[in-house]
C-alpha positions as CSV (number, residue, x, y, z in Angstrom):
1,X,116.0,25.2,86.9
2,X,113.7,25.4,89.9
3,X,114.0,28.5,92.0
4,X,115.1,27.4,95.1
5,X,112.9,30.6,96.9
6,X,109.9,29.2,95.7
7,X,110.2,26.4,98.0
8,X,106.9,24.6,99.8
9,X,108.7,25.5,103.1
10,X,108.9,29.1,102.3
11,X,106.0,29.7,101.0
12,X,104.5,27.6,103.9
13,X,106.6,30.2,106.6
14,X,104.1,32.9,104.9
15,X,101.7,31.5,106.7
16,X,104.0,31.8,110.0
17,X,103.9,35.2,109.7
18,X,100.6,35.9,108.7
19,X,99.8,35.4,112.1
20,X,102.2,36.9,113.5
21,X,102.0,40.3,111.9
22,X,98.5,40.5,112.2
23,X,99.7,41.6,115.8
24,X,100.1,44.8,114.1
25,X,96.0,45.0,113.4
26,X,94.0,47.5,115.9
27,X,91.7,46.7,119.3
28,X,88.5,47.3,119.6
29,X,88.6,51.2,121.1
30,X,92.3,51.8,119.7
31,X,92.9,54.2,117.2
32,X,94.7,53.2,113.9
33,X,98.0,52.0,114.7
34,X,97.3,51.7,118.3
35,X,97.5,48.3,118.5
36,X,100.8,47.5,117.4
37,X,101.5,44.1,116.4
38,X,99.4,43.3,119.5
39,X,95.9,42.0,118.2
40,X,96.7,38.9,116.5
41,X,95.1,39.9,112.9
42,X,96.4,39.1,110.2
43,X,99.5,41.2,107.9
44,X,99.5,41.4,104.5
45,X,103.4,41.7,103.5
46,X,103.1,43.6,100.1
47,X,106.3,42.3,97.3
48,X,105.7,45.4,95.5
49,X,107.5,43.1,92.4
50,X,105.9,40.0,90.6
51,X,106.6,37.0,91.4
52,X,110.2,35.2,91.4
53,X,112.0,38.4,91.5
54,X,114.2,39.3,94.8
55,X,111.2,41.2,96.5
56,X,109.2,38.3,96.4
57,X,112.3,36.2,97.1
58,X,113.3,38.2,100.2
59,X,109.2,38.6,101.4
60,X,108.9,35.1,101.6
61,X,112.2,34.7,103.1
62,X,111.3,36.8,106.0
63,X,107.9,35.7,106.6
64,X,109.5,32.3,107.4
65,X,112.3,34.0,109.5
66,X,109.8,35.7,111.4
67,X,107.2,33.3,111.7
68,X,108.9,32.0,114.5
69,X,109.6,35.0,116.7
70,X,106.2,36.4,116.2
71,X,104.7,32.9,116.4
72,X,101.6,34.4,114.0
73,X,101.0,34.3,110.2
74,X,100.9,37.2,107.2
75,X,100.3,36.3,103.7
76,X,102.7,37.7,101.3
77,X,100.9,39.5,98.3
78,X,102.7,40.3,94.9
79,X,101.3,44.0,93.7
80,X,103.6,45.0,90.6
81,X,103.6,48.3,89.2
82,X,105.3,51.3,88.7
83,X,108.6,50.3,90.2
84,X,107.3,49.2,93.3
85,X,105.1,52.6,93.4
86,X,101.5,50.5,93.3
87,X,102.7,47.9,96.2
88,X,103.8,50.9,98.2
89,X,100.5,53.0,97.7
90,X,98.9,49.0,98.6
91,X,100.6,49.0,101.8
92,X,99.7,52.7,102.8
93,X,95.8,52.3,101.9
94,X,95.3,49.1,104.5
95,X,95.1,49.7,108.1
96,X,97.9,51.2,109.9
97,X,100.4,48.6,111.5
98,X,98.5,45.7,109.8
99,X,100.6,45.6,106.4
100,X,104.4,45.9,105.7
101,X,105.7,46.6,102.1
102,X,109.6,45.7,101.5
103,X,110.7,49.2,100.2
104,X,113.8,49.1,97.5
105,X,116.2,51.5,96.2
106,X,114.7,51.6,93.1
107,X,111.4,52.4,94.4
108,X,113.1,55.4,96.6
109,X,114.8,56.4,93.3
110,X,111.1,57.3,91.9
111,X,110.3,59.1,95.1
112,X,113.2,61.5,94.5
113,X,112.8,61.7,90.8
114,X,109.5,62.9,91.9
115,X,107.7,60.1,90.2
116,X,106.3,58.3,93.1
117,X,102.8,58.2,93.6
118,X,103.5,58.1,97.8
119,X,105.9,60.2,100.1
120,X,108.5,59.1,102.0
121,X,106.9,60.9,105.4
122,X,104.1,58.7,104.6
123,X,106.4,55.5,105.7
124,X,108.5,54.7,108.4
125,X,111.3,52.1,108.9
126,X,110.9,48.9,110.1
127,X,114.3,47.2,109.1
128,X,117.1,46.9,106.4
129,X,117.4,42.7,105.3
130,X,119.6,42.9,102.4
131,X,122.4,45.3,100.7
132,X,124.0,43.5,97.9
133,X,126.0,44.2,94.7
134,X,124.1,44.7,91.5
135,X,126.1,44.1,88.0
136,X,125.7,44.9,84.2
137,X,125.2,41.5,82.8
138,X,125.3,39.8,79.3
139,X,124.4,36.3,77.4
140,X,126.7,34.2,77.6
141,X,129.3,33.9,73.9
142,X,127.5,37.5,73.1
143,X,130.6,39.7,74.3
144,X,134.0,38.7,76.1
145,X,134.3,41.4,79.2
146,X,133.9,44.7,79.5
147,X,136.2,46.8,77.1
148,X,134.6,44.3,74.1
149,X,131.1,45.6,75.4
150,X,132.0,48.9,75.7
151,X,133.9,48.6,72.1
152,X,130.2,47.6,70.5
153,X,128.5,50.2,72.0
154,X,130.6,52.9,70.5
155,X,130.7,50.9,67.5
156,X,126.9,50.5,67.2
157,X,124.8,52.7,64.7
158,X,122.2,52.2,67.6
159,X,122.8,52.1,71.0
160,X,122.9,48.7,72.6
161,X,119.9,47.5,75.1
162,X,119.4,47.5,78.5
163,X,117.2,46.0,80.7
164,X,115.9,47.9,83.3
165,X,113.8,47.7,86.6
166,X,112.0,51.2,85.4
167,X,112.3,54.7,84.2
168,X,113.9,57.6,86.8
169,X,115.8,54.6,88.5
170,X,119.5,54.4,89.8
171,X,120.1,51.5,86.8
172,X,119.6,55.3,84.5
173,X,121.8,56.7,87.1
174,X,124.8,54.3,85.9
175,X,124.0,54.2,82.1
176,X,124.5,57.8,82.2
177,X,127.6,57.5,83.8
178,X,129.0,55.4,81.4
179,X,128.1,57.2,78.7
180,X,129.9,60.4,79.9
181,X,132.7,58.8,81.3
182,X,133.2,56.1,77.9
183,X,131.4,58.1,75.1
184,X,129.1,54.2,75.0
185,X,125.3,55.3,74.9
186,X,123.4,52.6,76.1
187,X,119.5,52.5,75.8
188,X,117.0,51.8,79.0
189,X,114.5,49.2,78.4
190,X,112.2,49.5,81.3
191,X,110.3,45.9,82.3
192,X,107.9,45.7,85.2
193,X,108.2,41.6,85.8
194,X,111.8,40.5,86.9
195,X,110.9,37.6,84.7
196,X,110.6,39.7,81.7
197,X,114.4,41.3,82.4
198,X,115.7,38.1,82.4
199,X,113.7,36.2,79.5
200,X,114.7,39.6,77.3
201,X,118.8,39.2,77.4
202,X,118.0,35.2,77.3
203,X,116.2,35.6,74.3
204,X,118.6,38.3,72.8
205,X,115.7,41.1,73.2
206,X,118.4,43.2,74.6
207,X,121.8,43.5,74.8
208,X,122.4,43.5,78.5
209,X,121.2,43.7,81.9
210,X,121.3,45.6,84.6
211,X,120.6,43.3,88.2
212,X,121.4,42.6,91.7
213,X,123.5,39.2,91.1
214,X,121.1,37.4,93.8
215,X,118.1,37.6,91.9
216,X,119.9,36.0,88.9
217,X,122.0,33.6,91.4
218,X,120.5,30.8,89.2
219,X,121.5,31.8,85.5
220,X,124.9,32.5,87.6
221,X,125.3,29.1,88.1
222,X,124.3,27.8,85.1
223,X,126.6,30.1,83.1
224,X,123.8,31.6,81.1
225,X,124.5,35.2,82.4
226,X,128.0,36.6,82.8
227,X,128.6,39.9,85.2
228,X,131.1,42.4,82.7
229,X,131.2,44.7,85.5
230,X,130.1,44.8,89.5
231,X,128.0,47.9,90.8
232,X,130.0,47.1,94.1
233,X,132.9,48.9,96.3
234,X,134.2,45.4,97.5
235,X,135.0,42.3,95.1
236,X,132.6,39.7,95.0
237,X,133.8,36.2,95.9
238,X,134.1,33.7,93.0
239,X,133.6,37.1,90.9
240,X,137.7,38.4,91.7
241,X,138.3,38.9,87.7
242,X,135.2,40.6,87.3
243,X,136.2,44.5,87.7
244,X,134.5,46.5,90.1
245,X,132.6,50.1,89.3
246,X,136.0,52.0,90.1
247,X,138.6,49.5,88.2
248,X,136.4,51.0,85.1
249,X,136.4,54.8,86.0
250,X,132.8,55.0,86.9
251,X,132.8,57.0,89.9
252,X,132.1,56.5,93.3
253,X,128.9,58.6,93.7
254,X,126.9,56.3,91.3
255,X,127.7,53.1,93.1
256,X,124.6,53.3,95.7
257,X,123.9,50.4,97.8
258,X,121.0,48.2,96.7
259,X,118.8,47.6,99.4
260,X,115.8,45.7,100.7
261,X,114.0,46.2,103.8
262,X,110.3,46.7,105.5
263,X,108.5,49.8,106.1
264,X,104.8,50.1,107.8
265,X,103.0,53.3,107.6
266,X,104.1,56.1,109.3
267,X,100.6,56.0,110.9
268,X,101.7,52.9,112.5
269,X,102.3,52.8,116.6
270,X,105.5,52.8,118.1
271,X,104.5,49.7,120.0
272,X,103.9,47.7,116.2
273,X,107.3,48.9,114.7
274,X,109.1,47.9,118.2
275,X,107.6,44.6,117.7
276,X,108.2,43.7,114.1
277,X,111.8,45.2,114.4
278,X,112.3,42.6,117.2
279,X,110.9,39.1,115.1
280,X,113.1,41.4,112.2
281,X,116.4,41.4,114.0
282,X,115.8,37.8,115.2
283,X,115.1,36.3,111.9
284,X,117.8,37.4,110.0
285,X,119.7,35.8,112.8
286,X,118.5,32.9,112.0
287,X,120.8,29.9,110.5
288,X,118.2,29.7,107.5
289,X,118.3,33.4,106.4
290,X,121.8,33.5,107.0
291,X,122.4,30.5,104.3
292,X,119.7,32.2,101.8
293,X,121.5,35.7,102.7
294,X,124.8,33.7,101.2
295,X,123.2,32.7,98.3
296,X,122.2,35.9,97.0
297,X,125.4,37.6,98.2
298,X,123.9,39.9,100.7
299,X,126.5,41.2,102.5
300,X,127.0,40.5,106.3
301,X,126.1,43.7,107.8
302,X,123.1,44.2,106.0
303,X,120.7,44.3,108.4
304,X,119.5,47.7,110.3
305,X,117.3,48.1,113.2
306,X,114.6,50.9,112.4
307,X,116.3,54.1,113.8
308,X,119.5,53.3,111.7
309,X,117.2,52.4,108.9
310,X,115.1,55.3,108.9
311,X,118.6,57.5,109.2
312,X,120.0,55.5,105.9
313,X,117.3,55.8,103.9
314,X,117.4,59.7,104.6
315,X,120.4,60.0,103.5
316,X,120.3,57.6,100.4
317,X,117.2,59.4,99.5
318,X,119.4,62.4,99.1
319,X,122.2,60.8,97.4
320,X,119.8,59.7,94.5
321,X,118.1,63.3,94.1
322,X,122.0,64.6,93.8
323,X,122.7,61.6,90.9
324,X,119.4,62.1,89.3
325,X,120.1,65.7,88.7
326,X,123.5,65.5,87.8
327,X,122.9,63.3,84.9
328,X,119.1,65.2,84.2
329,X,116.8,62.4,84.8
330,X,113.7,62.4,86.2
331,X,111.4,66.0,86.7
């Protein structure tokens, strides 16, 4: 099935914002950062995930959202690598205030499991886009619903497979909680390429995995994947019989928020984050990003301007240290 993110039209809006964010570039005389999104060079966007995954999805998104308020262009580059580690480090060695990255929960997850190759007082907020619901998925006609996965997983003389966005990640976070709360050891397979996640449980590689239900919205529809349990505090519409995190014991202090949003350098001018916060705040506003927010079950207050972003995540940053720990992971 085509992905319907990969449009002409999107891909065309990176363009759009190209321009735009290239604002963000310095004047001749300014220091680094100085110039804000003021000059009218271009901005890379880093999708610190390959292609067709939801970083790239929600990049490409955005740089159509924003093309408009910023009336400039950026080109949105995919740099995979050590759960979004490489795009970040990407982002940080260009000029100040001339590239974004889109920063993920997973990603922060590394910086507190102290396995990041960047700091987080290297960055600074620009805005939260998406906070969505993730979900342990299976193949579909592999297991019924959740007490029949759990009951193979117990059962299993090896533990069941996982796919995984990466080591030291909140998707660890959860399998560990599982296995104390269930006795059902469940294995990590780490893969670098969202495409790889998804080809591995298609192609029986592993047993199950673990995804924000946006990114798979497609094998969703086409009944290929079936969520056995939501990563969520609030049911999912369409999803009502599919129990939530608490419905199966897993406590609350696992269920973290998975997020999406756009960070500069923290060498970056006020002037350039006050800008790109602005196009931010007006593109997600916009009728198209609300129906692609819809699509990949965003949920409606997911956007933050940069102050409340920053403050979030602060605090989610030390919500994952305190998960990490309590179930050892990480250094």
């Amino acid at each position: 099935m085509p992905d319907p993110f990969r449009s002409p039209t999107a891909l065309a809006a990176v363009v759009g914002l190209s321009l735009a964010l290239g604002g963000c570039g310095l004047v001749d005389g300014e220091s680094s950062g100085a110039a804000g999104a003021t000059s009218g060079r271009p901005i890379e966007l880093v999708a610190p995930f390959g292609p067709g995954g939801g970083s790239d999805q929600v990049a490409r998104a955005m740089a159509q959202a924003m093309a408009g308020p910023l009336d400039a262009d950026v080109p949105v580059v995919n740099v995979p690598g050590a759960t979004g580690s490489t795009g970040m480090t990407e982002m940080l060695s260009g000029r100040a205030g001339e590239t974004m990255a889109v920063l993920i929960q997973d990603t922060l997850a590394t910086v507190s499991a102290g396995g990041a190759a960047f700091g987080m007082d290297e960055v600074q907020a620009v805005c939260r886009v998406q906070s969505m619901p993730s979900a342990l998925l299976v193949r579909k006609d592999t297991f019924e619903d959740w007490e029949d996965l759990l009951g193979e997983a117990r059962d299993a003389q090896q533990p069941l497979t996982v796919a995984t966005v990466g080591s030291n990640s909140v998707d660890d976070v959860v399998l560990g909680a599982v296995e104390e709360v269930h006795g059902a050891p469940f294995r990590a397979v780490p893969y670098a390429e969202p495409t790889e996640r998804y080809t591995a449980l298609l192609s029986g590689e592993v047993d199950v995995l673990y995804e924000q239900l946006g990114d798979v919205r497609q094998y969703l529809d086409s009944g290929d994947f079936v969520p056995v349990v939501l990563l969520s505090e609030e049911p999912v519409e369409g999803m009502e019989d599919v129990p939530l995190a608490a419905d199966v014991d897993l406590p609350d202090e696992v269920v973290l928020p998975q997020f999406r949003g756009l960070v500069v350098s923290a060498d970056a001018s006020d002037e350039a984050v006050e800008t790109l916060a602005a196009a931010c705040e007006e593109g997600v506003g916009t009728d198209d990003m609300a129906s692609f927010q819809e699509q990949v079950y965003a949920a409606d207050d997911s956007h933050l301007g940069p102050e409340e972003f920053q403050a979030f995540l602060e605090e989610q940053e030390s919500l994952i240290s305190e998960q990490l720990a309590a179930y050892d992971i990480g250094s």
